[in-house]
PDB file of N, H, CA, C and O in Angstrom:
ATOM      1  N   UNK A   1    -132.372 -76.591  43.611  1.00  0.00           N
ATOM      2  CA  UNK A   1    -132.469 -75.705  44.754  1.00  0.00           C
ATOM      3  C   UNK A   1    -133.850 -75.055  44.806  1.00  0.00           C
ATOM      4  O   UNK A   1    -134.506 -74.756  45.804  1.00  0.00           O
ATOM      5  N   UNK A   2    -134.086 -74.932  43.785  1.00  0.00           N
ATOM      6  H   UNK A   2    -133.553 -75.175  42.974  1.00  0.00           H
ATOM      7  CA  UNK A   2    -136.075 -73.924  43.654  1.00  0.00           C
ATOM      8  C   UNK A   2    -136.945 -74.776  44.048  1.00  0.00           C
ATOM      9  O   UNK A   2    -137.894 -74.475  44.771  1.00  0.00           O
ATOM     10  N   UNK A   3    -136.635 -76.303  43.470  1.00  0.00           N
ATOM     11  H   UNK A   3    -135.864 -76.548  42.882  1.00  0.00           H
ATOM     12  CA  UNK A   3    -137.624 -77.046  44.143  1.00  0.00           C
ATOM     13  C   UNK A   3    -138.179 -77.181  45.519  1.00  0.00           C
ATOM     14  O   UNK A   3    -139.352 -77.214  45.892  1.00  0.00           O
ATOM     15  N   UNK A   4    -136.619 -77.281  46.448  1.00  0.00           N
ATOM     16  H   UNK A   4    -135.667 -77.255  46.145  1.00  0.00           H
ATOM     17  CA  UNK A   4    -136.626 -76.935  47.866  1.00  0.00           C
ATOM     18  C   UNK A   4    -136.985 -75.537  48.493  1.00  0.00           C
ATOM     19  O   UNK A   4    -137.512 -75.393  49.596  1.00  0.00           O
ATOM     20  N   UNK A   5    -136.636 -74.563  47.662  1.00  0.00           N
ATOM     21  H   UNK A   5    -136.208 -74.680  46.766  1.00  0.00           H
ATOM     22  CA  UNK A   5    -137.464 -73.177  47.958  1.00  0.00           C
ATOM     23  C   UNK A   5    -138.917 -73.136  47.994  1.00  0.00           C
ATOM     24  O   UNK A   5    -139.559 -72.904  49.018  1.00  0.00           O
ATOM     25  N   UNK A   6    -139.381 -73.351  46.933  1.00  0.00           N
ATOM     26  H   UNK A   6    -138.860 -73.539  46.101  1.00  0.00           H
ATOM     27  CA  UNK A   6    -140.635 -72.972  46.547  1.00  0.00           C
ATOM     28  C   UNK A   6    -141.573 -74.416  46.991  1.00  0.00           C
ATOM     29  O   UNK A   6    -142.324 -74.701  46.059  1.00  0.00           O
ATOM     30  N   UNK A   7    -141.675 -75.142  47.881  1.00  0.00           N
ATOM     31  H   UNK A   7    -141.065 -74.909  48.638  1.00  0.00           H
ATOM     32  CA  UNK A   7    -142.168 -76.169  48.268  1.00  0.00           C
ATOM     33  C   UNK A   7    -143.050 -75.965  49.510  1.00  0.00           C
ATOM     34  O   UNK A   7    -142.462 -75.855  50.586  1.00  0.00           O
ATOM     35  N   UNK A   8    -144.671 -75.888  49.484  1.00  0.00           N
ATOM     36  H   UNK A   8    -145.149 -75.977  48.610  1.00  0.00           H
ATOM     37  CA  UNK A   8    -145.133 -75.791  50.430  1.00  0.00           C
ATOM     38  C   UNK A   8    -144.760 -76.859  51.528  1.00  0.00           C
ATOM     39  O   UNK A   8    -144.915 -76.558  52.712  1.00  0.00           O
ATOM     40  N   UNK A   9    -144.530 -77.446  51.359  1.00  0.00           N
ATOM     41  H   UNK A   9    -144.405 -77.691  50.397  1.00  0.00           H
ATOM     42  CA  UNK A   9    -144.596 -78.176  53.371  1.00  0.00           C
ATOM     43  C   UNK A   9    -142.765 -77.221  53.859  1.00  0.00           C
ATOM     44  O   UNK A   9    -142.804 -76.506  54.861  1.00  0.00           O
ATOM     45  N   UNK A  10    -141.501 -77.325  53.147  1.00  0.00           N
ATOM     46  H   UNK A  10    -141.469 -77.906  52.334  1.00  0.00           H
ATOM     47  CA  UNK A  10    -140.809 -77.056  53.395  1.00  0.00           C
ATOM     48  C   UNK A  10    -140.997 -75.261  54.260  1.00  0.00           C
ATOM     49  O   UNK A  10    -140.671 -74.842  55.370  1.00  0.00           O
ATOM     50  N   UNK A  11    -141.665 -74.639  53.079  1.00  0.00           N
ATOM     51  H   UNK A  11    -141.930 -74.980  52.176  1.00  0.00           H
ATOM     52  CA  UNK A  11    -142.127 -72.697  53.974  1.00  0.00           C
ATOM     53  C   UNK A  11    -142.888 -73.125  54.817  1.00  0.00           C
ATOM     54  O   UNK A  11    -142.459 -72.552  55.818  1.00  0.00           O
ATOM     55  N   UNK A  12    -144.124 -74.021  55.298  1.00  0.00           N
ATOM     56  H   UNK A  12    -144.473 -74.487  54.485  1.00  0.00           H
ATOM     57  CA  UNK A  12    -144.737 -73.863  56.444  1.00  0.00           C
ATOM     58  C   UNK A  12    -143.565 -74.558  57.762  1.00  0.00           C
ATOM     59  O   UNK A  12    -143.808 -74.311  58.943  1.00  0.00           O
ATOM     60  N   UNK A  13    -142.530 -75.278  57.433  1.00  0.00           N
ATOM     61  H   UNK A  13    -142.332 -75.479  56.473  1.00  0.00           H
ATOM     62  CA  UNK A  13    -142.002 -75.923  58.245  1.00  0.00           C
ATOM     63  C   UNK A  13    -141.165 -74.950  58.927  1.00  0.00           C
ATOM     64  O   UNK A  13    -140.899 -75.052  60.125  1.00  0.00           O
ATOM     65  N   UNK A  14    -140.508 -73.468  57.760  1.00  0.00           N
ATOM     66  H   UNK A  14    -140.725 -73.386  56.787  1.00  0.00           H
ATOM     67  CA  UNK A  14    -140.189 -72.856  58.254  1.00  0.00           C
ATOM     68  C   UNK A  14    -140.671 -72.015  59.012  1.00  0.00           C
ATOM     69  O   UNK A  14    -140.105 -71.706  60.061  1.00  0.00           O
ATOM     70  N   UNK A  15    -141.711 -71.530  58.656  1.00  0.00           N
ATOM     71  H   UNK A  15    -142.171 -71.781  57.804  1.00  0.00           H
ATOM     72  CA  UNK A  15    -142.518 -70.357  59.624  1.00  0.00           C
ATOM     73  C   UNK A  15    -142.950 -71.124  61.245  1.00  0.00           C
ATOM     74  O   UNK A  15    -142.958 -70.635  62.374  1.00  0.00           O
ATOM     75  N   UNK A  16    -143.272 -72.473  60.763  1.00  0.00           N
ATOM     76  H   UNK A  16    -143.265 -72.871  59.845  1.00  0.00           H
ATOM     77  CA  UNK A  16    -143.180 -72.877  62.447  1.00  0.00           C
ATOM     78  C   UNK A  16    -142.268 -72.828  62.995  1.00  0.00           C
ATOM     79  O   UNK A  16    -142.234 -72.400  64.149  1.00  0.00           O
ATOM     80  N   UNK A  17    -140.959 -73.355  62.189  1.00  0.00           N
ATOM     81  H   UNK A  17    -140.987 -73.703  61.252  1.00  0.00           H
ATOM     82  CA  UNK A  17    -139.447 -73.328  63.121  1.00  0.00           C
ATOM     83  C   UNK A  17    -139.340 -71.670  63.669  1.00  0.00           C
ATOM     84  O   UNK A  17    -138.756 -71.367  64.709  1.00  0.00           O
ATOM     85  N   UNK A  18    -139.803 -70.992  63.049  1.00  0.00           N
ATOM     86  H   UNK A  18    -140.277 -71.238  62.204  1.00  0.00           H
ATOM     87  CA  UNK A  18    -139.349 -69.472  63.206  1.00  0.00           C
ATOM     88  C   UNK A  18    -140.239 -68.926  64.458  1.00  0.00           C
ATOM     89  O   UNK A  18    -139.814 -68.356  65.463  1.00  0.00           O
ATOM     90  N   UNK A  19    -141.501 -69.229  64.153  1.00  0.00           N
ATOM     91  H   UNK A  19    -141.846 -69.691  63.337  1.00  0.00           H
ATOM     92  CA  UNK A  19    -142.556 -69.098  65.725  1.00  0.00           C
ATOM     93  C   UNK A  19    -141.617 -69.516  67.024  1.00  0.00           C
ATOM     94  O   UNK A  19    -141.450 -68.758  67.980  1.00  0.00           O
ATOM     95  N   UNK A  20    -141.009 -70.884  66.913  1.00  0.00           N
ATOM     96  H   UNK A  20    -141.145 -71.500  66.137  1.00  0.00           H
ATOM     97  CA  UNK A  20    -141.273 -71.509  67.991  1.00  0.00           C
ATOM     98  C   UNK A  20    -139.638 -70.885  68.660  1.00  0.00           C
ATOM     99  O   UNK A  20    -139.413 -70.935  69.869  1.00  0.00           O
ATOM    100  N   UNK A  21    -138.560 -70.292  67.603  1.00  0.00           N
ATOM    101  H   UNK A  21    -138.743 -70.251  66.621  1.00  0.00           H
ATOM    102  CA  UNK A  21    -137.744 -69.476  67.813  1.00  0.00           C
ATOM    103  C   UNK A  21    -137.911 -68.272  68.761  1.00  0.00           C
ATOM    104  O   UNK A  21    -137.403 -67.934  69.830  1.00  0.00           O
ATOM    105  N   UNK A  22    -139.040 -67.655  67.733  1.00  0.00           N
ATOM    106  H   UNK A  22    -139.453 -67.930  66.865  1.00  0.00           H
ATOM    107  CA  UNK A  22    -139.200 -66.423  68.202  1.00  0.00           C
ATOM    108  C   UNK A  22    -140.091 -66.235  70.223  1.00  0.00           C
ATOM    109  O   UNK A  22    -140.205 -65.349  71.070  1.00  0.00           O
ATOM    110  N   UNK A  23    -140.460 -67.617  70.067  1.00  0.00           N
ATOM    111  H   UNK A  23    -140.367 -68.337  69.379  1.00  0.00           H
ATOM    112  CA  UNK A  23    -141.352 -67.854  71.560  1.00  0.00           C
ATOM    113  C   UNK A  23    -139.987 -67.831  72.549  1.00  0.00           C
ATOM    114  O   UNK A  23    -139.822 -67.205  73.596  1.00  0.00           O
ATOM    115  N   UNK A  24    -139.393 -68.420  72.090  1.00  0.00           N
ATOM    116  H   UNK A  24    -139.527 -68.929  71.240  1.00  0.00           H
ATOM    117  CA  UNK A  24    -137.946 -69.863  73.085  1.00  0.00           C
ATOM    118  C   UNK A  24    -137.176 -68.309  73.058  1.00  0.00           C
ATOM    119  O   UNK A  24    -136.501 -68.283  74.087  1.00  0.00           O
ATOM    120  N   UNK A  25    -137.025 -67.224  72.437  1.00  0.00           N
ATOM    121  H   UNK A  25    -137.573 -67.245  71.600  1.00  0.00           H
ATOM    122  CA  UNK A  25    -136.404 -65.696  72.835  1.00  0.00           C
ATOM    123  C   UNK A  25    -137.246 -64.877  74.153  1.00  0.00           C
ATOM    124  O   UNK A  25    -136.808 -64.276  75.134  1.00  0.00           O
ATOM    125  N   UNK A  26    -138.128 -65.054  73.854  1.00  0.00           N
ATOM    126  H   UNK A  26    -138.483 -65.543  73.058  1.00  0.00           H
ATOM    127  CA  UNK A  26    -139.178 -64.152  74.458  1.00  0.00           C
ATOM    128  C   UNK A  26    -139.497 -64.478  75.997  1.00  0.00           C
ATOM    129  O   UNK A  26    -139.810 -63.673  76.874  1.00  0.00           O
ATOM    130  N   UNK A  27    -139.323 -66.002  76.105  1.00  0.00           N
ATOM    131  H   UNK A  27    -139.069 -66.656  75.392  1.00  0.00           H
ATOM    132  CA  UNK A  27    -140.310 -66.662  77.106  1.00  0.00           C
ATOM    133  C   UNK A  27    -138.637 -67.300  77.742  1.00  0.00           C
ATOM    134  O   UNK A  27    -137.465 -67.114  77.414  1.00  0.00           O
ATOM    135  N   UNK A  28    -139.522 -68.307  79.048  1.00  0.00           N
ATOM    136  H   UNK A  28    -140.474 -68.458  79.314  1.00  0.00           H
ATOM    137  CA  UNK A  28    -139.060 -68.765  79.645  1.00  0.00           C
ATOM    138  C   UNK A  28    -138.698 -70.223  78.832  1.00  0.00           C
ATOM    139  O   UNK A  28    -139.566 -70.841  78.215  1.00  0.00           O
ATOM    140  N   UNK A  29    -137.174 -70.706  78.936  1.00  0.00           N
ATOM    141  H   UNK A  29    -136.470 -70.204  79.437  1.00  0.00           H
ATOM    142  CA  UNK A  29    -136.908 -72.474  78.011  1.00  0.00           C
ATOM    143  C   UNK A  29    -136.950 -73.125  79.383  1.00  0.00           C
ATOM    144  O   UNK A  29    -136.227 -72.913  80.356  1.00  0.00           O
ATOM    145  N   UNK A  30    -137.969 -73.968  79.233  1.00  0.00           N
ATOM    146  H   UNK A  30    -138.556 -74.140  78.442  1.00  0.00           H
ATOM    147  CA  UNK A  30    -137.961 -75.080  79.825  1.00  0.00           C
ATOM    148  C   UNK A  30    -138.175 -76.725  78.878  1.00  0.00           C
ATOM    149  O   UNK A  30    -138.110 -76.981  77.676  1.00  0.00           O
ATOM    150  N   UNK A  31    -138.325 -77.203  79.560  1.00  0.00           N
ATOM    151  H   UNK A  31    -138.378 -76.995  80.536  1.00  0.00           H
ATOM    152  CA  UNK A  31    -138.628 -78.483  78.575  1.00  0.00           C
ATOM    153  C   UNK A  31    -139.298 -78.891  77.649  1.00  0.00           C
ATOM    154  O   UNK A  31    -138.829 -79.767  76.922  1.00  0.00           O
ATOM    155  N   UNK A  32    -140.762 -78.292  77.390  1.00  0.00           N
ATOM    156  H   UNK A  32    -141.143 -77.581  77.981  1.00  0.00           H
ATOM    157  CA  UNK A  32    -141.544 -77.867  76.619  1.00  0.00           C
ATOM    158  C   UNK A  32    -140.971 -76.931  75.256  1.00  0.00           C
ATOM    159  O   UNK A  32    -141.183 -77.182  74.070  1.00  0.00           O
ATOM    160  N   UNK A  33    -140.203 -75.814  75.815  1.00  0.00           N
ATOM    161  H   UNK A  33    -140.031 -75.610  76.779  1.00  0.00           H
ATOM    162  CA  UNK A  33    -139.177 -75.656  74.233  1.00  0.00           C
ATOM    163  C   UNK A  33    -138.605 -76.178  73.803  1.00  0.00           C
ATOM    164  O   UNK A  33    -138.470 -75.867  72.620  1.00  0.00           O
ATOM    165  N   UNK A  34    -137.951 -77.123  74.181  1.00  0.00           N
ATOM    166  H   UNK A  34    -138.061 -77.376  75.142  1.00  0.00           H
ATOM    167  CA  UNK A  34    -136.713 -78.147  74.003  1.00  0.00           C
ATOM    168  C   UNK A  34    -137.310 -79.170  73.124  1.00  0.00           C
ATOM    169  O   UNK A  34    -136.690 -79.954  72.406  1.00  0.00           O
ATOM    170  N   UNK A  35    -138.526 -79.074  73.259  1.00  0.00           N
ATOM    171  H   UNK A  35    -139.030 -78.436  73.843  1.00  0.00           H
ATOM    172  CA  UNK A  35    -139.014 -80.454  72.792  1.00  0.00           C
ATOM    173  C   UNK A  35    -139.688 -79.771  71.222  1.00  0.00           C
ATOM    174  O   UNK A  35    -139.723 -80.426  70.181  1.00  0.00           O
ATOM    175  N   UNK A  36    -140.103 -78.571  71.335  1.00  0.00           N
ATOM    176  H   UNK A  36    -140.074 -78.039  72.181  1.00  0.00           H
ATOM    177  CA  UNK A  36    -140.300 -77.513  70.278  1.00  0.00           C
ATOM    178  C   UNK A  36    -139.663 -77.442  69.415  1.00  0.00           C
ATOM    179  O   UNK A  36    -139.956 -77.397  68.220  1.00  0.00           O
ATOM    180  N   UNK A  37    -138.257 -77.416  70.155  1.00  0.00           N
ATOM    181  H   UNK A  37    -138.018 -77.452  71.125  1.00  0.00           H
ATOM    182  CA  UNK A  37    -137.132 -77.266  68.765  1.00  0.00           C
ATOM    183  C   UNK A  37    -137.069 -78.466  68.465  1.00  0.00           C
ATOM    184  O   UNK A  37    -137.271 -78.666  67.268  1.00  0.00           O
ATOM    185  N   UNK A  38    -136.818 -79.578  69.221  1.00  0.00           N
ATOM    186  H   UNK A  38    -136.654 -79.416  70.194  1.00  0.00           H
ATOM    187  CA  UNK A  38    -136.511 -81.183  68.505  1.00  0.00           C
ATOM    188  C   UNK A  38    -137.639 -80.813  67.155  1.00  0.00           C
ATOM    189  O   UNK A  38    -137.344 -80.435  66.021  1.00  0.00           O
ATOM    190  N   UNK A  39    -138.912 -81.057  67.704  1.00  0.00           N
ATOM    191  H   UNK A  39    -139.152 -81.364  68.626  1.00  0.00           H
ATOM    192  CA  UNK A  39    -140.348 -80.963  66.895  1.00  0.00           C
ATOM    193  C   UNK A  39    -139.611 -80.624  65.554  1.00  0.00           C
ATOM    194  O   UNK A  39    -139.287 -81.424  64.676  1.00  0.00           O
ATOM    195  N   UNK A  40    -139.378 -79.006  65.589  1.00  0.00           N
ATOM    196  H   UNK A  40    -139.642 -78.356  66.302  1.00  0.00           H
ATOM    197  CA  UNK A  40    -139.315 -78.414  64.253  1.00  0.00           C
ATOM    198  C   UNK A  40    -138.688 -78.845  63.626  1.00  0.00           C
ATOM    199  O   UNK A  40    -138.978 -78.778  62.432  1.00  0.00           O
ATOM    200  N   UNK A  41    -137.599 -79.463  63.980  1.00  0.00           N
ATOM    201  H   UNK A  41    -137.363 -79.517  64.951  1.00  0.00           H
ATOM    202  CA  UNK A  41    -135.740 -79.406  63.752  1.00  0.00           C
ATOM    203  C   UNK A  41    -136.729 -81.151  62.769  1.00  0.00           C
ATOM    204  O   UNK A  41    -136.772 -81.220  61.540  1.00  0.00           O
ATOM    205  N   UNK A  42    -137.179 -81.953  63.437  1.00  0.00           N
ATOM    206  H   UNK A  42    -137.145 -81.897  64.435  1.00  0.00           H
ATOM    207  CA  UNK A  42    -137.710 -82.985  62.754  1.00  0.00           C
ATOM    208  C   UNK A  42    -138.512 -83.058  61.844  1.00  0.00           C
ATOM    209  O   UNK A  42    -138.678 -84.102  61.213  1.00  0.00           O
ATOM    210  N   UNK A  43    -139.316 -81.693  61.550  1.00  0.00           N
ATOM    211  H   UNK A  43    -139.181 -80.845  62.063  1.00  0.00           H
ATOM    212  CA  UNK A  43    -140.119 -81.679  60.894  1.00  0.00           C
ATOM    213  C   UNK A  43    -139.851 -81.021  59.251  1.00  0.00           C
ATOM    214  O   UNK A  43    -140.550 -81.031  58.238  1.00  0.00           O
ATOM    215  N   UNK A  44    -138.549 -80.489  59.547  1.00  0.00           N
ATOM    216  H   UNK A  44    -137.981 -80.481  60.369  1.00  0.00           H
ATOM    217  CA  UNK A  44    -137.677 -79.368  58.590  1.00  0.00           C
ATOM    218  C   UNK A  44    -137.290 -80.764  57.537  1.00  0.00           C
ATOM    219  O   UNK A  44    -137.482 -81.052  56.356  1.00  0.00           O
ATOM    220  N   UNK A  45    -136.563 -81.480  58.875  1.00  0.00           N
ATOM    221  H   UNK A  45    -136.407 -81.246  59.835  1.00  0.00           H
ATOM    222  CA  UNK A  45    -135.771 -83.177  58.126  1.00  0.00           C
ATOM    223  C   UNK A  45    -137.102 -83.608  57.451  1.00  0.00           C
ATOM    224  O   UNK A  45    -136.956 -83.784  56.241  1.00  0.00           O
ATOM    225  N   UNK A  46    -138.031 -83.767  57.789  1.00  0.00           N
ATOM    226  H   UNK A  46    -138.150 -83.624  58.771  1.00  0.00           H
ATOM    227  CA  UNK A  46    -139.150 -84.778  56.851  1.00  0.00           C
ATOM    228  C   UNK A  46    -139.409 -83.877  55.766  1.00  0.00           C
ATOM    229  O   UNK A  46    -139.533 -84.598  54.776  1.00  0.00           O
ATOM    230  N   UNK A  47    -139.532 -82.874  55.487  1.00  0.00           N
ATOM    231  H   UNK A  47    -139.431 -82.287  56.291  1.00  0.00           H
ATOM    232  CA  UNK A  47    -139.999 -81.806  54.771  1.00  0.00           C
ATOM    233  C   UNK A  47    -139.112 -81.910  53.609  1.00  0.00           C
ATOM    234  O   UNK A  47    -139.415 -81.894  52.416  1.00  0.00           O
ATOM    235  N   UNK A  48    -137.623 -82.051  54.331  1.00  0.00           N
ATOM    236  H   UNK A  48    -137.377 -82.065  55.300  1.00  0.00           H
ATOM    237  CA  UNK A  48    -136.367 -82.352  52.948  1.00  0.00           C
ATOM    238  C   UNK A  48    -136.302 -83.276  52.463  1.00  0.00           C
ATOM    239  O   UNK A  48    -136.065 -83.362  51.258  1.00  0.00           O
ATOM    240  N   UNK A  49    -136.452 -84.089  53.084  1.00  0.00           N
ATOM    241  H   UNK A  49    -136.645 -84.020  54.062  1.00  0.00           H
ATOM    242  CA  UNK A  49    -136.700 -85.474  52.678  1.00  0.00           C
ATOM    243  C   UNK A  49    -137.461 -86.199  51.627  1.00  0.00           C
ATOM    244  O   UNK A  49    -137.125 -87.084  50.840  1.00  0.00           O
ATOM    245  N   UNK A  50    -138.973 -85.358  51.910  1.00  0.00           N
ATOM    246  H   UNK A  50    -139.246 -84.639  52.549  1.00  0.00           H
ATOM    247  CA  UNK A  50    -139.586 -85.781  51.072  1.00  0.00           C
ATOM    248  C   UNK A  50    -139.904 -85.114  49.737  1.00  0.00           C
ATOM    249  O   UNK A  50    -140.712 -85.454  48.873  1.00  0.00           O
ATOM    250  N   UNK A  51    -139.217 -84.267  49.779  1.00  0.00           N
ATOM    251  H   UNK A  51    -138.561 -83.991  50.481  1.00  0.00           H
ATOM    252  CA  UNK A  51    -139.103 -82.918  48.125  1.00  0.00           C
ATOM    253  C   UNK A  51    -137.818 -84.284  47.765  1.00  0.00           C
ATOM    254  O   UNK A  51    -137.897 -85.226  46.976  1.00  0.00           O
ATOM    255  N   UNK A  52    -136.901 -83.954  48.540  1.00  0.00           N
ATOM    256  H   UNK A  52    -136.837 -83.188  49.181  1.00  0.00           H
ATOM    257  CA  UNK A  52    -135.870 -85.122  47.685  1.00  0.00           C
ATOM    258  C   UNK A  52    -136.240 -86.704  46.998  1.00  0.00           C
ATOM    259  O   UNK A  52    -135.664 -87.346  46.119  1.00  0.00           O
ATOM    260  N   UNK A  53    -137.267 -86.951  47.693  1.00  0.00           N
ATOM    261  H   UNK A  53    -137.734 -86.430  48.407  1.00  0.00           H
ATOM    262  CA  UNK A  53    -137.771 -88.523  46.954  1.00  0.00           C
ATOM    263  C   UNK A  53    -138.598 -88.120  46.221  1.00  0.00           C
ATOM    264  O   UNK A  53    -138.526 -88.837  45.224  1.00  0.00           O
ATOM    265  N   UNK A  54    -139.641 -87.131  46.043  1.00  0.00           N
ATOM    266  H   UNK A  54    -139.699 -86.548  46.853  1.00  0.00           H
ATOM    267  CA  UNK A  54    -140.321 -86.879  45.163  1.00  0.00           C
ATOM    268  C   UNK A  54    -139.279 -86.693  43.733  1.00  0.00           C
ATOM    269  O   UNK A  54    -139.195 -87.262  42.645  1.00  0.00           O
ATOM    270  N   UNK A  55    -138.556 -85.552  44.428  1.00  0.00           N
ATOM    271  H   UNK A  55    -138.624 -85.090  45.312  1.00  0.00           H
ATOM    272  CA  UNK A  55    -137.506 -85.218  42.821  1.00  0.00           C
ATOM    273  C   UNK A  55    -137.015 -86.523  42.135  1.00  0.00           C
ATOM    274  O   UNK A  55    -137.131 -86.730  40.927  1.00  0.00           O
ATOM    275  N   UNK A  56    -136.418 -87.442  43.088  1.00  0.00           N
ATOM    276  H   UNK A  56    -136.324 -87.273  44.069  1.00  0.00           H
ATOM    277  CA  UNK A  56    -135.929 -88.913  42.249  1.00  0.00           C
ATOM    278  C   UNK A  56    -137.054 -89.599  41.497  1.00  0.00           C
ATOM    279  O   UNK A  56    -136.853 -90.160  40.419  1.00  0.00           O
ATOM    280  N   UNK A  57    -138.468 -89.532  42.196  1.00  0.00           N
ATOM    281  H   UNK A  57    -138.631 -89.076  43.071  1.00  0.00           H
ATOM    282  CA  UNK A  57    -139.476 -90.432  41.587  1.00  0.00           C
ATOM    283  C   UNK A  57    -139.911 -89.638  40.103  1.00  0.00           C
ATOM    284  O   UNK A  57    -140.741 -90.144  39.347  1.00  0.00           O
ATOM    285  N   UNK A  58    -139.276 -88.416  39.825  1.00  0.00           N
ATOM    286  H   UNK A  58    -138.603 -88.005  40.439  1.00  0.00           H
ATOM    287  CA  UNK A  58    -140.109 -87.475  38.732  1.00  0.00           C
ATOM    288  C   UNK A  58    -138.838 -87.840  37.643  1.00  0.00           C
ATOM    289  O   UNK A  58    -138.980 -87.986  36.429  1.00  0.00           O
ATOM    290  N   UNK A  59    -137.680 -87.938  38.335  1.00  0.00           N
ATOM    291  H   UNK A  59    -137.565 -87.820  39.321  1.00  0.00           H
ATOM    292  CA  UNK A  59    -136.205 -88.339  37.241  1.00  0.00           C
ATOM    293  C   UNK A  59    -136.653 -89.884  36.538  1.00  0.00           C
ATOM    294  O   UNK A  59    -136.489 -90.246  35.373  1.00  0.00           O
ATOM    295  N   UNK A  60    -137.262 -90.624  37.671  1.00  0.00           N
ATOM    296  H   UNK A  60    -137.395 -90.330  38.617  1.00  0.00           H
ATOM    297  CA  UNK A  60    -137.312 -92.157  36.976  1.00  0.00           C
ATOM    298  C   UNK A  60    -138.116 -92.284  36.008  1.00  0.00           C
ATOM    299  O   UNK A  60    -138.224 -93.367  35.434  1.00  0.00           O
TER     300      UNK A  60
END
């Protein structure tokens, strides 16, 4: 679980997901947010993803 905590790409993935939150409250959602959240929401997945293959390649 610390690995996934303490993992830079995973905290910057969050602070963008959290920007683009805090915009999509504030502002007007049009399609351009929509596509914001896909963005983040995809970028969170690659972020886990790749702490998880790293961790298997450090077990082998």
């Amino acid at each position: 679980m610390r690995k996934y905590i303490l993992n830079g790409s995973i905290i910057s993935a969050i602070v963008s997901s959290w920007s683009t939150v805090r915009t999509g409250a504030q502002g007007q959602r049009d399609w351009r947010f929509y596509l914001s959240v896909a963005a983040s929401i995809l970028t969170l997945v690659v972020a886990f993803g790749t702490v998880h293959i790293e961790s298997q390649e450090k077990q082998d």
